[in-house]
C-alpha positions in Angstrom: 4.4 19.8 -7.8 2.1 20.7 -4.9 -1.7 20.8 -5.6 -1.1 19.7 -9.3 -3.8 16.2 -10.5 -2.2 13.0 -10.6 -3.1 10.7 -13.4 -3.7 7.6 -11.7 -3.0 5.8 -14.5 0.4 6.5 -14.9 0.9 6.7 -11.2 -0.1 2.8 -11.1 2.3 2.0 -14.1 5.3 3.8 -12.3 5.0 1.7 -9.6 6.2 -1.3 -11.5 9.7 -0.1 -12.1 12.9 -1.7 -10.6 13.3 -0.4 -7.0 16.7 1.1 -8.1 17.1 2.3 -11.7 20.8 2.2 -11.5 21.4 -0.7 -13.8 18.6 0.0 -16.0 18.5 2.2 -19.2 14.8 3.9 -18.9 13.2 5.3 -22.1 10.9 7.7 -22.1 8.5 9.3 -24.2 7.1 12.9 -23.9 3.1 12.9 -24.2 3.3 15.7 -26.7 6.4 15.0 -28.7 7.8 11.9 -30.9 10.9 11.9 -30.0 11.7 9.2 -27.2 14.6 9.5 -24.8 17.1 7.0 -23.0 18.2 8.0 -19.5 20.4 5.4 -18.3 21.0 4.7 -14.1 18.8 7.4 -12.8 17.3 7.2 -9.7 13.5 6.2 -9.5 12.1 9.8 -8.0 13.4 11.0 -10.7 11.9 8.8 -13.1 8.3 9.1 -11.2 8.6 12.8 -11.3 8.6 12.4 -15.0 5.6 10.1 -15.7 3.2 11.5 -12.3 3.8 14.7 -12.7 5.4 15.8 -16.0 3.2 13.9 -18.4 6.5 11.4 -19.6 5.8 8.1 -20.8 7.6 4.8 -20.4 8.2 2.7 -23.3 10.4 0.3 -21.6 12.8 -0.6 -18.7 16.1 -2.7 -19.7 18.6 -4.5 -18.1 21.9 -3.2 -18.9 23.2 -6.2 -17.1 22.5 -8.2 -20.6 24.0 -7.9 -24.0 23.4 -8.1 -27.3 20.3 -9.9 -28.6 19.6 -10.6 -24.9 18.6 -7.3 -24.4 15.1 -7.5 -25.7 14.8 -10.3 -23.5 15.7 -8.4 -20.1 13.0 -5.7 -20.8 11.8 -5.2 -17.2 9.0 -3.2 -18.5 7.3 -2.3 -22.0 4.6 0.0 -23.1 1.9 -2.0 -25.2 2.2 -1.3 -28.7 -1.6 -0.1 -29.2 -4.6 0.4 -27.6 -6.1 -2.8 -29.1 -3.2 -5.2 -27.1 -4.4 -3.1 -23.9 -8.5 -3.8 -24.9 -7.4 -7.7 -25.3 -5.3 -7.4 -22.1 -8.0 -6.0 -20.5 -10.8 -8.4 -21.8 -8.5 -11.1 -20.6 -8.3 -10.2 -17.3 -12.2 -9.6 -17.0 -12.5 -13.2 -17.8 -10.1 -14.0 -15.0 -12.1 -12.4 -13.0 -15.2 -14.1 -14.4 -13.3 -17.9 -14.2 -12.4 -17.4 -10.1 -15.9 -16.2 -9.5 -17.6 -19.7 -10.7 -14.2 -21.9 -8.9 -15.7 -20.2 -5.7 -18.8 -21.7 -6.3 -22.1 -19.9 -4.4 -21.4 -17.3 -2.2 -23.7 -15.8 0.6 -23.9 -13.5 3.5 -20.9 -11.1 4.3 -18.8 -13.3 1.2 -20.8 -12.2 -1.2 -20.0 -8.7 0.1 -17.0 -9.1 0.4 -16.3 -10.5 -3.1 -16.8 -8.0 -5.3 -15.3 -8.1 -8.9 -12.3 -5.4 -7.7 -11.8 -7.5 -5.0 -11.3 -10.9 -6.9 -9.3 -8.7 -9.0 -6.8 -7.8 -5.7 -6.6 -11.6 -5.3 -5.6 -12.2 -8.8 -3.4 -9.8 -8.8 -1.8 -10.5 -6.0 -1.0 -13.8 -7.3 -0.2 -12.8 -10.7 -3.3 -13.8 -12.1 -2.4 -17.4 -10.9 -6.2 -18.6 -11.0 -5.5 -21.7 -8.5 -3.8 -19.4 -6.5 -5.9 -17.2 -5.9 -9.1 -19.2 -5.5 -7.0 -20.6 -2.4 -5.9 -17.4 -1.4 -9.1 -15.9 -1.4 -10.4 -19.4 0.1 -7.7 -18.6 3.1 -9.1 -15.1 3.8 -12.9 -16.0 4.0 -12.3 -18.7 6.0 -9.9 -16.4 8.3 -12.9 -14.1 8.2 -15.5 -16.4 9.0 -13.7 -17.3 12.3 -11.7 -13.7 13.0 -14.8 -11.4 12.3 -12.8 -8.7 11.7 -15.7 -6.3 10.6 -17.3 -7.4 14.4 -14.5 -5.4 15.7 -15.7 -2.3 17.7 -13.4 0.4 19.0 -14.4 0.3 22.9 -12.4 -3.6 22.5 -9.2 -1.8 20.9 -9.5 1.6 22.2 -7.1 1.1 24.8 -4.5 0.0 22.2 -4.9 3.2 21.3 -4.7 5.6 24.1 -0.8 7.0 23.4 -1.8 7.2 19.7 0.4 4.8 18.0 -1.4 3.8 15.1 -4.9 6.3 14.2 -6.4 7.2 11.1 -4.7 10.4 9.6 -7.0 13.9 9.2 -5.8 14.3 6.0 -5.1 12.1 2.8 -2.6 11.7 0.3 -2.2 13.0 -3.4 -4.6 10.6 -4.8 -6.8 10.9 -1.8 -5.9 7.4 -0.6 -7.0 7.0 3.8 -3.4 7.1 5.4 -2.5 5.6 8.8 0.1 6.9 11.2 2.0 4.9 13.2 4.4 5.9 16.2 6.2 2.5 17.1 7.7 4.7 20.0 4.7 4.9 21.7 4.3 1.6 22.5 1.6 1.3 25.2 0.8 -2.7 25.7 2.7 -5.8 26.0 -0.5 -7.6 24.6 0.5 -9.7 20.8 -3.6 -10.0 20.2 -4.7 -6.8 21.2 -1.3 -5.0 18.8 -2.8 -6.8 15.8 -6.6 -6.4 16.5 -6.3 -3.0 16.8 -4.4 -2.7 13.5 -7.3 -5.3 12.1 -9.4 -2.5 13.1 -8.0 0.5 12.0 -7.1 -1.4 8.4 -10.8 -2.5 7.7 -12.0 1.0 9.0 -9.2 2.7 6.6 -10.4 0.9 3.8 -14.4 1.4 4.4 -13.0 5.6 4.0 -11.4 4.4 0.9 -12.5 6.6 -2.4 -14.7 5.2 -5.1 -12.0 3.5 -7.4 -9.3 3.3 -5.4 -8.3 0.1 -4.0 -5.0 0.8 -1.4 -4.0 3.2 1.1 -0.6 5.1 2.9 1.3 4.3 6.1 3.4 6.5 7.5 5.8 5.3 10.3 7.3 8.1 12.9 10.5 6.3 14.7 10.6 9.2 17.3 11.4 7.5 20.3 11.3 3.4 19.0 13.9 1.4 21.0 14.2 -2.5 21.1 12.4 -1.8 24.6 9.5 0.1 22.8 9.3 -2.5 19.7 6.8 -5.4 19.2 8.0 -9.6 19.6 9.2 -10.5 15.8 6.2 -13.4 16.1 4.1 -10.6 16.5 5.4 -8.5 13.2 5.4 -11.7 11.8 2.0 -12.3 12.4 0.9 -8.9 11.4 2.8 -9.0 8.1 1.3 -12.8 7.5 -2.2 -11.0 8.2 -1.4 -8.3 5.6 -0.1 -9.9 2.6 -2.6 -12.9 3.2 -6.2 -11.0 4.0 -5.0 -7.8 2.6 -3.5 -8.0 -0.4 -2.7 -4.9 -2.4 -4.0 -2.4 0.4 -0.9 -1.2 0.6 0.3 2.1 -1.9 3.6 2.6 0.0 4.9 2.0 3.1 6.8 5.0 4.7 9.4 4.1 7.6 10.4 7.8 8.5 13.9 8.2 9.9 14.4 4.9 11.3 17.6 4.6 13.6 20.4 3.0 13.1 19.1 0.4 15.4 16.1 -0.7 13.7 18.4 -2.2 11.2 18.8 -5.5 13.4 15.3 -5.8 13.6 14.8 -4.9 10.2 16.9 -7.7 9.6 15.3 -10.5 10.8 11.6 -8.8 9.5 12.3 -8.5 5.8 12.5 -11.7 5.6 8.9 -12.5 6.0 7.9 -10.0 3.6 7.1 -11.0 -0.5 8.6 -9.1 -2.5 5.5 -7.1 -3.8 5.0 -5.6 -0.2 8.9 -5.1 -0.3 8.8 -3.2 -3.2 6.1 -0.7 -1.8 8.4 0.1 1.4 10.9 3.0 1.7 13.3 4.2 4.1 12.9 8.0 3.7 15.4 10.4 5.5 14.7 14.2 6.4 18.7 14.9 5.1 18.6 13.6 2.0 17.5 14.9 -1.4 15.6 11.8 -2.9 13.7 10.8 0.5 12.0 14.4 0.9 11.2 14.2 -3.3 9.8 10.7 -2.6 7.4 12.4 -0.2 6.2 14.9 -2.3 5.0 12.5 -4.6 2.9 11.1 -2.5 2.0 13.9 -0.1 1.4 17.5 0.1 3.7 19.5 2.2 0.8 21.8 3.2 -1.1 18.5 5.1 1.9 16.3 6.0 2.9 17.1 9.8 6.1 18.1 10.9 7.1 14.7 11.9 7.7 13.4 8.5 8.7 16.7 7.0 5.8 18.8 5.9 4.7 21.8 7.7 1.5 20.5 9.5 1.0 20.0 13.8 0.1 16.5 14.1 -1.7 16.6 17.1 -3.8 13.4 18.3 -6.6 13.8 20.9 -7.6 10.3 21.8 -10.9 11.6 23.2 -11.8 13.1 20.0 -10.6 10.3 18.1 -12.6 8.0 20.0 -16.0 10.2 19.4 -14.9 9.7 15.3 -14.3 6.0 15.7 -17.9 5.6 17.9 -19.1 6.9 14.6 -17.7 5.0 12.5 -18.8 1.7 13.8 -22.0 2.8 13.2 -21.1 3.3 10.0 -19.2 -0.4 9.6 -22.3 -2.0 11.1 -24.6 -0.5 8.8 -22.6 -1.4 5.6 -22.0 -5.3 7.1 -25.8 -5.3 7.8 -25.4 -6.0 11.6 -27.2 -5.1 14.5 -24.9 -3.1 16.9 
């Protein structure tokens, strides 16, 4: 699968499945052929292996939980039926768009930057096109903005957040060429709540200034070499970080990787997942270096070749925070000059 193109297409469709499969009867249909195929309680790698990389379409998702007639009714997920549903679909959806840009009313200054039509789009959505909802969600984040200034943020403030390199921008990107973040919870350097999030306020708005033209999200990866309950942030402060994310961020996130987490994390994963929605949810994944499915899962989103040692590929993943900081003094140039300030 390594240095094959990923159709992002598909790869966005995928992503909508169950997380488990077991359960579900998946149909599938070759690009090339007419014959369509069943596979019933396979696990999802499998399934994305299929559509990303082996040109496989879905025609639908069901429940095998429901009988009979119901069965139609429990499709988790069905392919339209031509291209003209998906224009009308698509139309539809512009006009969402269209409908929460006027219920904003004038915008000016760093909104109207902000507000573009894919980002309106994010907000929609992440609300499931809920045009109430996400006129006040959107409402929530400019008004966050206006009095957090996250794009004022300049790496001398956070920079010492930094130093151990827990959380840095990566040096390489994933299949799709999304901006991924590294975090290394284990090197905990700071007892500060405030300066944990800004930093991570930082690095997210400088990840997703690096984004790609037409993409939308990016990757974390999360290294548990090392994390104790001694080493781990307050739950207020995840708390407040995941409140930050879903609210002011919404789909950034492409997955969520939480590399071999021990056994201990699960008490504090226990308490966590509990302020996550379940779209987030859905994008995280426990992956293991020992088992079969986890190392797959990471091929689809990563080449071996680029992905350090740490989470099972066969680069060094060395961070220099001197270097790092020479990048990041260039990049707020970089974030000034595309927020129109004065530095």
């Amino acid at each position: 699968m390594d240095g094959k193109t990923v159709d992002l297409e598909k790869y966005e469709q995928i992503i909508d499945l169950p997380s488990k499969t077991q359960g579900y009867t998946v149909v599938l249909l070759p690009i090339r052929g007419e014959r369509s195929s069943a596979i019933q309680g396979v696990d999802e790698v499998f399934i994305w292996d299929l559509v990303v990389f082996r040109n496989f379409e879905i025609l639908e998702v069901i429940d095998n939980s429901l009988k009979g007639s119901q069965r139609s009714t429990g499709t988790m997920f069905r392919r339209k039926s031509s291209h003209t549903n998906q224009a009308d679909d698509s139309a539809s959806r512009d006009a969402k768009v269209s409908e929460l840009r006027v219920a904003l009313g004038p915008l000016s200054g760093r909104s109207l930057k902000l507000c573009t039509d894919v980002c309106l789009r994010r907000y929609l959505e992440a609300r499931n096109w809920n045009l109430d909802k996400a006129k006040k969600m959107l409402e929530e984040t400019l008004k966050w903005r206006s009095n957090y200034k996250p794009e004022e943020i300049r790496w001398h403030e956070v920079a010492h957040e930094s130093e151990t390199g827990k959380v840095f921008k990566a040096n390489f990107r994933d299949r799709l060429g999304r901006t991924v973040l590294i975090m290394r919870p284990g090197k905990q350097n700071t007892s500060s709540p405030e300066g944990n999030i800004r930093q991570l306020v930082y690095l997210m708005e400088n990840a997703i200034l690096n984004l790609p033209e037409g993409q939308k999200q990016m990757s974390w990866l999360i290294d548990f070499n090392g994390w104790s309950l001694n080493t781990s942030i307050p739950i207020k402060t995840a708390r407040d970080i995941i409140y930050i994310l879903q609210n002011h961020y919404p789909e950034r996130l492409a997955i969520v990787v939480l590399y071999s987490p021990p056994r201990l994390f699960e008490a504090f994963w226990k308490v966590v997942k509990y302020f996550i929605d379940s779209k987030t949810f859905e994008k995280i994944k426990f992956v293991y270096p020992n088992n079969k499915d986890s190392v797959e899962l990471m091929k689809t989103f990563f080449d071996t070749e680029n992905l350090p040692s740490e989470f099972g590929g066969k680069a060094t993943l060395n961070y220099d925070h001197e270097e790092f900081s020479k990048l990041m003094a260039q990049e707020d140039v970089k974030t000034a000059k595309f927020w129109g300030l004065t530095r």
